[in-house]
TORTORVEX-280595 format. One record per residue (C-alpha): residue in three letters; x, y, z. Coordinates in steps of 0.5 Angstrom, whole numbers, padded with zeros to 4 digits, always signed. Layout:
# TORTORVEX-280595
ALAXYZ;...
This chain:
# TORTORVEX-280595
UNK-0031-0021+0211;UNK-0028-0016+0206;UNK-0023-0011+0205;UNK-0023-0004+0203;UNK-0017+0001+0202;UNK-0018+0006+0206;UNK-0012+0011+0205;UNK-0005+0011+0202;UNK+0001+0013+0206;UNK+0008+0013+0204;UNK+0005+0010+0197;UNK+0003+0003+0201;UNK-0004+0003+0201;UNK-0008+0002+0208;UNK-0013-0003+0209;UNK-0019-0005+0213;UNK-0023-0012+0214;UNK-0029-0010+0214;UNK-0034-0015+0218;UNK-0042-0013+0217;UNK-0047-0016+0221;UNK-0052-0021+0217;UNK-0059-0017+0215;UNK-0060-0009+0214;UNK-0055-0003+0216;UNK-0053+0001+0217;UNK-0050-0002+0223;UNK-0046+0002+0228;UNK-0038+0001+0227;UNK-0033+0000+0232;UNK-0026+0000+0229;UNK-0020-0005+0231;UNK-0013-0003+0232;UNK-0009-0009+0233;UNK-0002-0009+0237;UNK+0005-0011+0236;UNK+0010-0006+0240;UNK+0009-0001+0235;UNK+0014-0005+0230;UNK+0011-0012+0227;UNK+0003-0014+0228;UNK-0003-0014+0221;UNK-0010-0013+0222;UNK-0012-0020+0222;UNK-0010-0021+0228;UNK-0017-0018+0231;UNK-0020-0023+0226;UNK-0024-0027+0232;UNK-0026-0020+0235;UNK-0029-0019+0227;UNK-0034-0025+0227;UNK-0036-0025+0234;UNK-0038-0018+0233;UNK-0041-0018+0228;UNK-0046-0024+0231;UNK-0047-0018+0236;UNK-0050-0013+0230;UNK-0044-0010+0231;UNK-0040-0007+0224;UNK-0032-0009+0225;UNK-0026-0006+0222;UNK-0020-0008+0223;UNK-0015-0002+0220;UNK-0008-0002+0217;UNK-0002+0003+0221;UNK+0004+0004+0219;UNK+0009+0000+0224;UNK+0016+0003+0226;UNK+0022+0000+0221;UNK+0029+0003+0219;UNK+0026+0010+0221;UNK+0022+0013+0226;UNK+0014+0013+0224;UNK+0010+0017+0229;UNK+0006+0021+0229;UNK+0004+0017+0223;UNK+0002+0012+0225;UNK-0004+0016+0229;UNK-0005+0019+0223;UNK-0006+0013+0220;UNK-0012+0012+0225;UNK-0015+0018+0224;UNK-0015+0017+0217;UNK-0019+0011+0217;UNK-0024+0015+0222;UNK-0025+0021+0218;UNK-0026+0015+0211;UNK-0031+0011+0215;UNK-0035+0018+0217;UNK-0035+0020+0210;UNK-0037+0014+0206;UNK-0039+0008+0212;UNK-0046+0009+0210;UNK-0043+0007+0202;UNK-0041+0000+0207;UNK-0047+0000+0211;UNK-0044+0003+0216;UNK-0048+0009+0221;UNK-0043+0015+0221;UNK-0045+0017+0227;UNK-0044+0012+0231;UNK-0037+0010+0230;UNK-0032+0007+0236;UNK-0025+0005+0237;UNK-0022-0002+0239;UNK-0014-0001+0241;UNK-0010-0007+0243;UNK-0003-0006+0247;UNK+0000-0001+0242;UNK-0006-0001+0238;UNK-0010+0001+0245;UNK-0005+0007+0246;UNK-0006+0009+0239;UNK-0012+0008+0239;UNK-0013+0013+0246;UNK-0009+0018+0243;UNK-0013+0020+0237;UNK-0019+0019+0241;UNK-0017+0024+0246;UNK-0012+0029+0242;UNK-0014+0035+0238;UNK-0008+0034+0234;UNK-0011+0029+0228;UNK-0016+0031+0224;UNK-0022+0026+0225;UNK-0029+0026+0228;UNK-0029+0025+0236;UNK-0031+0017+0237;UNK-0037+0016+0241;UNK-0033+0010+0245;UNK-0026+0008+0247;UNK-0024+0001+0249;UNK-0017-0001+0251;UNK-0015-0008+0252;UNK-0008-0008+0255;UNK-0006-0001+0252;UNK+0000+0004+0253;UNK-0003+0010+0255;UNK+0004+0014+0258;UNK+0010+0013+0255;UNK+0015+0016+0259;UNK+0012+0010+0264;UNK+0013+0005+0259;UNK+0020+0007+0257;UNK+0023+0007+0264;UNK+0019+0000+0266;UNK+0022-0002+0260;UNK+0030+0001+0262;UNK+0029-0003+0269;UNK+0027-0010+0266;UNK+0031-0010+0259;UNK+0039-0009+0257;UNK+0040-0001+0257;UNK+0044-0003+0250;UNK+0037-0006+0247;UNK+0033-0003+0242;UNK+0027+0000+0245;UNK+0021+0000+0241;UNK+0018+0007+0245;UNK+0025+0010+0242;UNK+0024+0007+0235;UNK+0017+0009+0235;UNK+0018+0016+0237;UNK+0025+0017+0234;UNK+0028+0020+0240;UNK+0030+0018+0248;UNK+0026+0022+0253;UNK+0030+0026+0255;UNK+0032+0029+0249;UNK+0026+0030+0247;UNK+0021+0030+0254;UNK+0015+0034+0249;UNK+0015+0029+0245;UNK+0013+0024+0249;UNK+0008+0028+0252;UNK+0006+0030+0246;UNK+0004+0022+0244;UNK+0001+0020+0251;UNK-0006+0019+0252;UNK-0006+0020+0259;UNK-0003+0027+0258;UNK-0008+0029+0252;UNK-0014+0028+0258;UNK-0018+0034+0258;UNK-0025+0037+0260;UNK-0026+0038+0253;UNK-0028+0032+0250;UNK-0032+0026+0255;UNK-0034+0019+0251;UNK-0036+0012+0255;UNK-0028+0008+0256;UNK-0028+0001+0256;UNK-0021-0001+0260;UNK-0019-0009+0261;UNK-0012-0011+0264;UNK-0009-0017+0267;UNK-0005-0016+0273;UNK+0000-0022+0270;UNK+0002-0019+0264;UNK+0010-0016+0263;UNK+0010-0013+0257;UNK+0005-0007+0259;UNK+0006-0006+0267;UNK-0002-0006+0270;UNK-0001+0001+0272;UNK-0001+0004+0265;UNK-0009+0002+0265;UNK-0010+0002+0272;UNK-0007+0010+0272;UNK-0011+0012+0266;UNK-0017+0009+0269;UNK-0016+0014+0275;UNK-0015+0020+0271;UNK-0021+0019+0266;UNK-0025+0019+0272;UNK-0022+0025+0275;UNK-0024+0029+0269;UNK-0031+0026+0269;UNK-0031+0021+0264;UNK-0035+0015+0265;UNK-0030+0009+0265;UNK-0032+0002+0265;UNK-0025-0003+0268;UNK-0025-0011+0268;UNK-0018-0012+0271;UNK-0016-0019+0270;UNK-0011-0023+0276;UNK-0009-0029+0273;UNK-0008-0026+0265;UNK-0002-0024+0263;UNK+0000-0020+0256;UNK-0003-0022+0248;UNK-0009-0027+0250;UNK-0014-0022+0246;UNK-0010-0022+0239;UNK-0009-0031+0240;UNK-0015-0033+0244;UNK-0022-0032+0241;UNK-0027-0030+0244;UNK-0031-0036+0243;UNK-0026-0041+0246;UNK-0029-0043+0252;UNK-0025-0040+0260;UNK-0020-0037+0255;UNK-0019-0030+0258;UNK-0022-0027+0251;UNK-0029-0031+0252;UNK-0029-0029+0261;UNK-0028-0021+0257;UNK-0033-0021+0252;UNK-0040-0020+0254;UNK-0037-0014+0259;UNK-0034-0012+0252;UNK-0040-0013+0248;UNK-0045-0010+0252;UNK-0041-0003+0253;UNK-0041-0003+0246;UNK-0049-0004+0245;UNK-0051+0001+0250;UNK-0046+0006+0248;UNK-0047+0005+0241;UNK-0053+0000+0239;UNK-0057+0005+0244;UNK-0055+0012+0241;UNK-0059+0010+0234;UNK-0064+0015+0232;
């Protein structure tokens, strides 16, 4: 593993450790986004992933993004991803990278960040070939209400924090960072869905919802619903630990990201 920065946003430098498969590239890219509720969280926690798919000849980058602190940090924090999208097309190939053939991880916020920038035209960077979401937000409203109805209506929550604003003050702005609402016949990739029905921190239906509406506007998704799993195994178990939830997940996953982007090479 290496780290590389990748850009710069409010005079912070934004990394990515970088994990290459052994022997000669270019090797197709799949780009991580590790959770913690938009507000806390660090690249390292996908490091796991990193190494396993790197033995499956996958490159794996796990990026920096801006977390919400004092002040609100969208859409800089989707900015952020895109940023590391557009640096990986524009010089993967100086890392051993194929710029052509680049997909996103996203887990929980990071799922919805990543969903987000793969799916809205608002952030500047190439379109990527795949999207898989472990356990991601991709309605913010919806979360926000499952939130209200679980949690003191006097606790700070994190959509707010993120966003800056209550949804019904601000009910576009919610729309506007969405991935569910930004689903359009204009773009198609191959989408990789996992959630556990046990998981209280991101209500199923978020993912299973998300599922529907891809399919609906023709998009080819794969689901792996998990019963007995509940929230944050991804980023705590590896993948390799024996009847964890990350081992029971990972050939599915490994598998859609060869088909999808090992069997598009030239």
């Amino acid at each position: 593993m290496r780290t590389i920065t990748f850009a710069e946003a409010d005079g912070a430098e934004l990394h990515a450790d970088l994990y290459l498969p052994e022997g000669k590239g270019p090797f197709p890219l799949v780009t991580g986004i590790s959770g913690g509720g938009w507000v806390r969280g660090h690249r390292g926690a996908l490091a796991a992933w990193g190494k396993h798919l790197a033995k499956a000849g996958l490159a794996f980058a796990s990026i920096d993004y801006r977390r919400a602190g004092a002040k609100p940090v969208f859409p800089g924090n989707a900015e952020d991803v895109a940023a590391a999208l557009r640096f990986f097309a524009r010089h993967g190939a100086e890392h051993g990278i194929d710029p052509e053939r680049i997909g996103v991880l996203g887990v929980s916020a990071g799922g919805h960040l990543g969903a987000l920038v793969s799916l809205s035209a608002e952030f500047d960077c190439p379109t990527p070939k795949v999207f898989a979401g472990i356990y991601g937000v991709y309605d913010l409203l919806a979360h926000w209400q499952a939130d209200r109805d679980s949690n003191s209506v006097t606790a700070l929550d994190k959509t707010e924090r993120m966003l800056g604003a209550r949804p019904f003050v601000d009910p576009q702005l919610y729309h506007r960072a969405s991935p569910l609402r930004q689903i359009t016949y204009d773009r198609s990739m191959p989408v990789f869905l996992c959630w556990g029905h046990l998981d209280r921190d991101i209500a199923p239906e978020q993912s299973a919802g998300f599922a529907r509406a891809l399919r609906q506007a023709g998009y080819p998704v794969t689901v792996v619903e998990l019963p007995d799993a509940p929230h944050l195994w991804f980023s705590e178990e590896s993948p390799e630990a024996s009847g964890s939830f990350s081992a029971r997940v990972a050939p599915a996953l490994v598998r859609f990201f060869k088909r999808n982007l090992v069997a598009t090479a030239a």
